[in-house]
The first five atom37 places (N, CA, C, CB, O) and aatype in JSON, in Angstrom:
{
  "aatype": [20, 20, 20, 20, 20, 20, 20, 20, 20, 20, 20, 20, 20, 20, 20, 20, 20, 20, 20, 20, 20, 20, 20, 20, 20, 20, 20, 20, 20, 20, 20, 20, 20, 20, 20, 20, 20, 20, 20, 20, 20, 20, 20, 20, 20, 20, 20, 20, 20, 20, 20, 20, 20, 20, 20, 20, 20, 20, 20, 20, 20, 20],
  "atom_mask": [
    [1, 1, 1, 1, 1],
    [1, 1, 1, 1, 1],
    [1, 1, 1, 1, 1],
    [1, 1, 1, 1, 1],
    [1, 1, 1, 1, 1],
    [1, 1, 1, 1, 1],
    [1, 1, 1, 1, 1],
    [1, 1, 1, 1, 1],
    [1, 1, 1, 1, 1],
    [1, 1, 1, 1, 1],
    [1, 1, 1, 1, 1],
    [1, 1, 1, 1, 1],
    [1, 1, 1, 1, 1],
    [1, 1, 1, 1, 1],
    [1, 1, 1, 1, 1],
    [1, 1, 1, 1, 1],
    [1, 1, 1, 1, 1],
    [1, 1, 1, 1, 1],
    [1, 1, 1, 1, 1],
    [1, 1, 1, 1, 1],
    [1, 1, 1, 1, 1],
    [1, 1, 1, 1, 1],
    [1, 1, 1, 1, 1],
    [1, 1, 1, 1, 1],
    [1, 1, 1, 1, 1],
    [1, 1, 1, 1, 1],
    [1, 1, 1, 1, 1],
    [1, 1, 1, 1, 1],
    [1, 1, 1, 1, 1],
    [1, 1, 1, 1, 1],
    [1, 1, 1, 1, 1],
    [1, 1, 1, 1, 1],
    [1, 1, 1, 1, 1],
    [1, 1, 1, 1, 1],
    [1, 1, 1, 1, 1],
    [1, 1, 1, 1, 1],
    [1, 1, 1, 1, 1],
    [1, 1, 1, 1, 1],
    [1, 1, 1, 1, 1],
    [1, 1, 1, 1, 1],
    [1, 1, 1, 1, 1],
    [1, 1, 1, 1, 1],
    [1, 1, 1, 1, 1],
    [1, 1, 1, 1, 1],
    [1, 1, 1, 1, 1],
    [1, 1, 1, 1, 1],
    [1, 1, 1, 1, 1],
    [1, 1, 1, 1, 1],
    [1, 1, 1, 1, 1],
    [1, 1, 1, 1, 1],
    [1, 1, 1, 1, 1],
    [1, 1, 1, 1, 1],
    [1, 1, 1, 1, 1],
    [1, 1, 1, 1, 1],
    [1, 1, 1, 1, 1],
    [1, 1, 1, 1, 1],
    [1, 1, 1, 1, 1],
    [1, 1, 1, 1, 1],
    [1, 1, 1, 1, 1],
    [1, 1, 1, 1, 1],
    [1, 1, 1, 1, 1],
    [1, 1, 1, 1, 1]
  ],
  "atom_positions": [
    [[0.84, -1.17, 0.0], [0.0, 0.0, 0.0], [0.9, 1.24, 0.0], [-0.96, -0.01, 1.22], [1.7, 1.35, 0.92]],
    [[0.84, 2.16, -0.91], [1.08, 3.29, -0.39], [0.57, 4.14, 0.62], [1.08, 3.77, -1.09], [-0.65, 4.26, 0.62]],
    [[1.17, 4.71, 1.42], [0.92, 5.54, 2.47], [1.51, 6.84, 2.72], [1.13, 4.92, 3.39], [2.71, 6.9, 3.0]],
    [[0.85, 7.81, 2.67], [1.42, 9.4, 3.01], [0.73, 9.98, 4.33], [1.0, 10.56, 1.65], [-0.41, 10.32, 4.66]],
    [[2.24, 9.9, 5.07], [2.11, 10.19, 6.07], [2.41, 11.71, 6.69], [2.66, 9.3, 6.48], [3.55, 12.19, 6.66]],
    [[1.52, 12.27, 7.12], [1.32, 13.46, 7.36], [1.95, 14.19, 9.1], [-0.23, 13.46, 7.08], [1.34, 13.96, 10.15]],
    [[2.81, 14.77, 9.06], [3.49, 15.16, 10.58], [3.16, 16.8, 10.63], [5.5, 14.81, 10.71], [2.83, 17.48, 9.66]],
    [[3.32, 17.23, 11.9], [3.18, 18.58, 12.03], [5.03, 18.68, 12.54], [1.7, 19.11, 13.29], [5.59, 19.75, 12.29]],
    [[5.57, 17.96, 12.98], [6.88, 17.81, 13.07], [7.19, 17.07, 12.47], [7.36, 17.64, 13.98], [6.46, 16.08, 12.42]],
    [[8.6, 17.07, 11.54], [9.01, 16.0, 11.12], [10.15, 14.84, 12.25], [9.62, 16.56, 9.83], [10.64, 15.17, 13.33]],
    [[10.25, 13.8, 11.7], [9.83, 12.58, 12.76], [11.43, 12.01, 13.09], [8.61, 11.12, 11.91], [11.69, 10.91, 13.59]],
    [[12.47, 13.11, 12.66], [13.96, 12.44, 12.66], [14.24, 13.79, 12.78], [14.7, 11.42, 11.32], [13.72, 14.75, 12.2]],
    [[15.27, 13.73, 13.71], [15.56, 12.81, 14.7], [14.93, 12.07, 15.56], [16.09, 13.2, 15.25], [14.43, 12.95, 16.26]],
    [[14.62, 11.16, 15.98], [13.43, 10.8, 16.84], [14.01, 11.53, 18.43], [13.14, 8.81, 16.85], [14.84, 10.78, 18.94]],
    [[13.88, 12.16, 18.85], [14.85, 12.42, 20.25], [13.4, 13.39, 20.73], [16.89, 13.49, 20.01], [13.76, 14.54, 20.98]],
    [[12.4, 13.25, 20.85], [11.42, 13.49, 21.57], [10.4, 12.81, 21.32], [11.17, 14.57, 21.59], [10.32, 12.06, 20.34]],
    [[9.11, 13.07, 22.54], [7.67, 12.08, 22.31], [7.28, 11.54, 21.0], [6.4, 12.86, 22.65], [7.19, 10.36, 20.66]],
    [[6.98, 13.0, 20.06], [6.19, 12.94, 19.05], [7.0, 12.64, 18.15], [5.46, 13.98, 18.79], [6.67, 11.85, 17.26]],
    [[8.29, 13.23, 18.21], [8.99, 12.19, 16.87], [9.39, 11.07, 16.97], [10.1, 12.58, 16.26], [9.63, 10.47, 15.92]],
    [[9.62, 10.37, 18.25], [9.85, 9.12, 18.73], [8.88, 8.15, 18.22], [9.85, 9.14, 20.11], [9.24, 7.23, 17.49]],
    [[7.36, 8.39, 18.67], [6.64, 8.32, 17.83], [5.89, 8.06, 16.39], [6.69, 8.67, 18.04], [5.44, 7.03, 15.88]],
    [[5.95, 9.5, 15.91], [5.92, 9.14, 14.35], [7.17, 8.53, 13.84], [5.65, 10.41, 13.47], [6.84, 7.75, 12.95]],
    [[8.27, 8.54, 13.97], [9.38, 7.6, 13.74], [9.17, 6.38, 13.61], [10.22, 7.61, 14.59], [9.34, 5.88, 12.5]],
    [[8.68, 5.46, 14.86], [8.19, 4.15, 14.9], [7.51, 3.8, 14.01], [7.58, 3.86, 15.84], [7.8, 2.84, 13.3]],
    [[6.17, 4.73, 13.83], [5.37, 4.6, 13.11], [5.54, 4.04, 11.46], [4.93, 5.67, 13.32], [5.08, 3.14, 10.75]],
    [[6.72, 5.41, 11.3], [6.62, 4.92, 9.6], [7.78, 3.7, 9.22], [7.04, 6.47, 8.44], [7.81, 3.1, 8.15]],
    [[9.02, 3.43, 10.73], [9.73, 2.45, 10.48], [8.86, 0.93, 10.2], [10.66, 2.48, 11.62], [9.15, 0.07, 9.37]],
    [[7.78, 0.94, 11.15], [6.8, -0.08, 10.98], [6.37, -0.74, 9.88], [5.88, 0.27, 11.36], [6.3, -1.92, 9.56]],
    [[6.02, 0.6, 9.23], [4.99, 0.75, 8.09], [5.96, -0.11, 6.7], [4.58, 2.78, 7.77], [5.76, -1.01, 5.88]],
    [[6.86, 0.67, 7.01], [8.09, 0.32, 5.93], [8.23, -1.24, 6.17], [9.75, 1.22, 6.28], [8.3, -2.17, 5.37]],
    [[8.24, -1.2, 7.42], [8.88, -2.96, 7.68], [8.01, -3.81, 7.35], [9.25, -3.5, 9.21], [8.47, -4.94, 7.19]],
    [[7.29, -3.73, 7.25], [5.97, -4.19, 6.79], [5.48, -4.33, 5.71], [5.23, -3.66, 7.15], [4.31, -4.68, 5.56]],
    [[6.58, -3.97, 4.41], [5.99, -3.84, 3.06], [5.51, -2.88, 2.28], [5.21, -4.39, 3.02], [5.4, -2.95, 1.06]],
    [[5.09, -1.58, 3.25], [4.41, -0.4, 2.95], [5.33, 0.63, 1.98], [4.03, 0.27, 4.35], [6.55, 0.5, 1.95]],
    [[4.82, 1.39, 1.4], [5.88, 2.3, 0.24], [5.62, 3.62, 1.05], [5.3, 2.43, -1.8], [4.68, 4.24, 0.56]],
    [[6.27, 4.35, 2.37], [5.53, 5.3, 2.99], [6.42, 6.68, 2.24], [5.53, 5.1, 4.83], [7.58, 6.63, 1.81]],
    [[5.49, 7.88, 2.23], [5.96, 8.81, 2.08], [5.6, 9.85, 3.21], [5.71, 9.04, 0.91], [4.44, 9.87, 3.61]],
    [[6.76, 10.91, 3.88], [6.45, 11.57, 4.79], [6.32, 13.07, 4.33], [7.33, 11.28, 5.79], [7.15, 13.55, 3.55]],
    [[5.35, 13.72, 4.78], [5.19, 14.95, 4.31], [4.94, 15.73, 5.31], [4.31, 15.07, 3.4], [3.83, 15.53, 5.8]],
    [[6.01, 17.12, 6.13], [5.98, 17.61, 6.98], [6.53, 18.7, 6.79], [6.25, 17.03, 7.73], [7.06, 18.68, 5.68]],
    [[6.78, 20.28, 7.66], [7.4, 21.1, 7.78], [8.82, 21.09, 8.83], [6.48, 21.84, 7.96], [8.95, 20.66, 9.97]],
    [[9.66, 21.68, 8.0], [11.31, 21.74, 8.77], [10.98, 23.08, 9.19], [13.02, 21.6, 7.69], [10.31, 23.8, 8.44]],
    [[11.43, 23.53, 10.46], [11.28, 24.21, 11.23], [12.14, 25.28, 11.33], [11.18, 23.62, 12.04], [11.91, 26.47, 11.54]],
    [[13.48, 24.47, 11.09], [14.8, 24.89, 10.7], [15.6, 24.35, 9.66], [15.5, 24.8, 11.65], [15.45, 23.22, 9.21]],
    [[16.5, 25.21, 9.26], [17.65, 24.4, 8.78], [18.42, 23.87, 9.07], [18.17, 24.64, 8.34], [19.23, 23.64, 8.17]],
    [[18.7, 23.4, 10.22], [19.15, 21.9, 11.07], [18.22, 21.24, 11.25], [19.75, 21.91, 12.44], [18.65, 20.12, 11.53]],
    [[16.79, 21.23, 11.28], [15.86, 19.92, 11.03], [15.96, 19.72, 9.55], [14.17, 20.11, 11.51], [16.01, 18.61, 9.01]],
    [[15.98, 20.59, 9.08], [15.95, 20.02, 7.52], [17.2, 19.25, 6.71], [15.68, 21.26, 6.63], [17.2, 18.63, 5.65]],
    [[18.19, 19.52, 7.59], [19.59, 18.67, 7.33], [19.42, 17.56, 7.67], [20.82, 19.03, 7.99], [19.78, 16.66, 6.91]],
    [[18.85, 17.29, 8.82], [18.81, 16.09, 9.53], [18.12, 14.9, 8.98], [18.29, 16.34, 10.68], [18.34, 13.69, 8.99]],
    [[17.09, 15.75, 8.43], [15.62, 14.34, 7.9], [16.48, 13.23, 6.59], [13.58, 15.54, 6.65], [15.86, 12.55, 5.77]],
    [[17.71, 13.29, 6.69], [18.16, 12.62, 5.26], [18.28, 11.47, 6.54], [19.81, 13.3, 4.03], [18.2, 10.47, 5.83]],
    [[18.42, 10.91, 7.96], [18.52, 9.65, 8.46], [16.95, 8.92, 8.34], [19.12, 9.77, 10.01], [16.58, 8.14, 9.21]],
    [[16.41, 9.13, 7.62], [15.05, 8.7, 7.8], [14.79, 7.94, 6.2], [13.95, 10.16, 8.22], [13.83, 7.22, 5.9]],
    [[15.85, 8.3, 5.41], [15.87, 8.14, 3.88], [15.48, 6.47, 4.2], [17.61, 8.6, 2.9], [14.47, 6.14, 3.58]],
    [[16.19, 5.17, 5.19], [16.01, 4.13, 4.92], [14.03, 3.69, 4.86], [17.01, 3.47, 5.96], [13.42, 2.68, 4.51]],
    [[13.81, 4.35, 5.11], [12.17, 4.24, 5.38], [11.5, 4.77, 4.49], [11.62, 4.85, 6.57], [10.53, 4.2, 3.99]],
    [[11.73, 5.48, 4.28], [10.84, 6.36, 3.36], [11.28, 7.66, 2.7], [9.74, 6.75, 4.09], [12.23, 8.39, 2.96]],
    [[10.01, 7.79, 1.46], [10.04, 9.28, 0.72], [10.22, 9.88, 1.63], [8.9, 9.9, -0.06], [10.06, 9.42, 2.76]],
    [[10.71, 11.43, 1.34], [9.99, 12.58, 1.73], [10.29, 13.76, 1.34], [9.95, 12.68, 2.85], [11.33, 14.02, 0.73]],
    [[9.11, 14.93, 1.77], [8.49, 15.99, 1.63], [9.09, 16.96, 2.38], [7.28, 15.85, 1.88], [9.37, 16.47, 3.47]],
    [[9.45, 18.21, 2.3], [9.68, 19.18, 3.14], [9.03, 20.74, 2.61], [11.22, 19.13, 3.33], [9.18, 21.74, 3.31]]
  ]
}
């Protein structure tokens, strides 16, 4: 299945609740067969550097 997954934070680094969280979430999804794509806002430009550790899982959006 494809899946687009929608964050109000994006989910990498996982180093708090909600990205800890949606992190799991789309590692799951992935592990599972799923084609996930993440689509969220970078906050900064050190979140937006960062989201490339998340590449093994999934698309994504910024």
């Amino acid at each position: 299945m494809d899946i687009l997954f929608l964050s109000h934070r994006f989910p990498y680094p996982p180093t708090r609740g909600d990205k800890i969280r949606s992190f799991n979430m789309v590692k799951y999804l992935h592990e599972t067969g799923h084609k996930v794509t993440v689509a969220s806002l970078a906050r900064s430009q050190e979140e937006a550097d960062a989201c490339h550790g998340i590449r093994d899982y999934c698309d994504f959006l910024l």
